[in-house]
N, C-alpha and C positions, 0 to 999 in steps of 0.2 A: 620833436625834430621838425613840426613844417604843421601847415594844415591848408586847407582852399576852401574861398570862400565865392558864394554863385549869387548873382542876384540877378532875378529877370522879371520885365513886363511885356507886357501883350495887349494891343487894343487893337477889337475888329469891330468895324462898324458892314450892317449888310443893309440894303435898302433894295425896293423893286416897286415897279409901277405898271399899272396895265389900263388903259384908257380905249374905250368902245368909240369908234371915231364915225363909222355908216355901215348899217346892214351888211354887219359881218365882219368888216375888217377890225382889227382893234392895233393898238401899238403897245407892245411889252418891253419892259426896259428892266434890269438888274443891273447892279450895282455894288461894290463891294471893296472896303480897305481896310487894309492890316498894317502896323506898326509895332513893331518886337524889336527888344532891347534885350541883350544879354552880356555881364560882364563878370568875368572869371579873377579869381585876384587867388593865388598858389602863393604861399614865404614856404620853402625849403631850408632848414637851421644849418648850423656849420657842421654838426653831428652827422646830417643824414650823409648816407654812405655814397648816394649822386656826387652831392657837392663835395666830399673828400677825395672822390676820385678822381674829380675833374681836377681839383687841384695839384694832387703829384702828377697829371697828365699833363701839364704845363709847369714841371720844378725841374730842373735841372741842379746835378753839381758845379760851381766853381772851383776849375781846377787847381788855382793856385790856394784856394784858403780851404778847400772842402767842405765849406759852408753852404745852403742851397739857395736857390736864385727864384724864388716865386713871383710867377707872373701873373697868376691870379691872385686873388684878397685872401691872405689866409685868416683872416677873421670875417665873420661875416657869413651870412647866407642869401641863398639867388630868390628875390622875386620876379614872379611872373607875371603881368596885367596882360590879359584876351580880352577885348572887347568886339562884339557884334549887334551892329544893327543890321536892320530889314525893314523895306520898305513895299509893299504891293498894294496894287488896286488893279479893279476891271470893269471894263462898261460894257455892257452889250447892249445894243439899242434892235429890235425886231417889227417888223409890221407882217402880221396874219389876217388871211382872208380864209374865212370858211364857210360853205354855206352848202345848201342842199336844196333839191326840188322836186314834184314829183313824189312828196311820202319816202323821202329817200331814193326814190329810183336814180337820182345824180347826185353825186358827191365830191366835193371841191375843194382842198383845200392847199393854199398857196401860201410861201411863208419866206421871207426874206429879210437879213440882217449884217449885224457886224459886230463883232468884239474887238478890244483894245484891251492888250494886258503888259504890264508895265512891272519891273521886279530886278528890285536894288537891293544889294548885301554889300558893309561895307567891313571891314573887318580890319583892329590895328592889334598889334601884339608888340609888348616891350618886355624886354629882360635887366634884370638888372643883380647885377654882381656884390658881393660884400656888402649886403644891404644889413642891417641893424635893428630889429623890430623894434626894439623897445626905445631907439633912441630916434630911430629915421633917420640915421645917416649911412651915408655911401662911401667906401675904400673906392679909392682912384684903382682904374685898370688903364694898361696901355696897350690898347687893342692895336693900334699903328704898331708898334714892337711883335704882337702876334700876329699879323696876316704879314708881316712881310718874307718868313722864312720858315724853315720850317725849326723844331728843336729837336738834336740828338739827344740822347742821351737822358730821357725825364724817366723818375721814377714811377712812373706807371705807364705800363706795365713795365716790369723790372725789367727784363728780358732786353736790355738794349732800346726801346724803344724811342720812340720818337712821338712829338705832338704839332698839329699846324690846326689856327685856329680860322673859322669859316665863319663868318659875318653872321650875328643872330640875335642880335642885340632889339633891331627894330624890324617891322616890316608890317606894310600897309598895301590892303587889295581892296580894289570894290571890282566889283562885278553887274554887271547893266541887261539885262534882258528885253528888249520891245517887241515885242506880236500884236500882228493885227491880222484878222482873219473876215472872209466878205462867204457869205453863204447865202444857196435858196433852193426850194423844195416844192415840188409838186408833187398832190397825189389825189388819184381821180379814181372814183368807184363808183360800177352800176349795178344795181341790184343789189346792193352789198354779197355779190358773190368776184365779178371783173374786176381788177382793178389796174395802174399802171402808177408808175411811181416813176419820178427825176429825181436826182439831183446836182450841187454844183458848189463847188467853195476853194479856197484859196486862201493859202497861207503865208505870211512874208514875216522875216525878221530881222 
């Protein structure tokens, strides 16, 4: 009746650096990106009980021959193509000052930076009707004919019912994230018993 098939890759690259610049201060930097690819591929047969339903949810009778009036493919079953990509990366760049004096009796340490993080998802989906595995071909549908009204009278559900179809054939999102964030930090100890601590950061996106 159908089956789905998934296929995905993934590449993360990490890096990071830390460089002693003068008695005590040094600069740290991380680094990090990711790239993931995922793409979904569903065939649903003309068997499965999905696809046969949605089809008498769009059949109606013709009153004058009695004959029915299909407005989806009655041959054929529905593929589905998901595809997602993703894109991220982050920098943070830091400079730290640490030091002490006195055998420890003072203790110092200052510390100051910024990240930038960055994070793309794009995402398309296709449907496709009366599709044919084995030969790749497609029955024509007249979707213009379905959104414009509704249909009385389709044999599913029996009961009188009625069918109006909703746009779903295609649809495409991305989605975009930017942060940036500024930090810094003090913390001061005497005797290693006092101590006093700041801090201070901001975030925007």
């Amino acid at each position: 009746y159908g089956y789905t098939n998934s296929n995905g890759l993934a590449v993360r690259l990490n890096a990071g650096l830390r460089v002693n610049l003068y008695k005590g201060l040094r600069y740290e930097g991380t680094y990090s990106y990711t790239k993931a690819k995922n793409d979904t591929r569903q065939f649903e047969g003309q068997q499965a009980f999905d696809v046969r339903r949605e089809v008498l949810s769009y059949t109606v009778i013709n009153p004058s021959t009695g004959l029915p009036i299909y407005y989806m493919p009655e041959t054929g079953g529905r593929l589905t193509a998901d595809n997602i990509s993703r894109e991220d990366w982050t920098i943070r760049n830091q400079f730290v000052y640490d030091r002490d004096w006195n055998d420890k009796m003072h203790q110092l340490t200052l510390l100051a930076g910024n990240e930038v993080q960055s994070m793309r998802t794009d995402n398309t989906y296709n449907l496709t009707r009366g599709f044919n595995d084995e030969t790749y071909t497609v029955q024509p549908v007249d979707y213009k004919t379905l959104s414009a009204a509704y249909l009385a009278g389709t044999l599913y559900p029996s009961t009188g019912g009625y069918g109006y179809y909703y746009p779903d054939t295609y649809r495409a999102q991305r989605l975009d994230s930017r942060l940036i964030s500024y930090y810094a930090n003090l913390a001061y100890s005497y005797r290693e018993k006092y101590g006093i601590n700041a801090s201070w950061r901001i975030d925007q996106s």
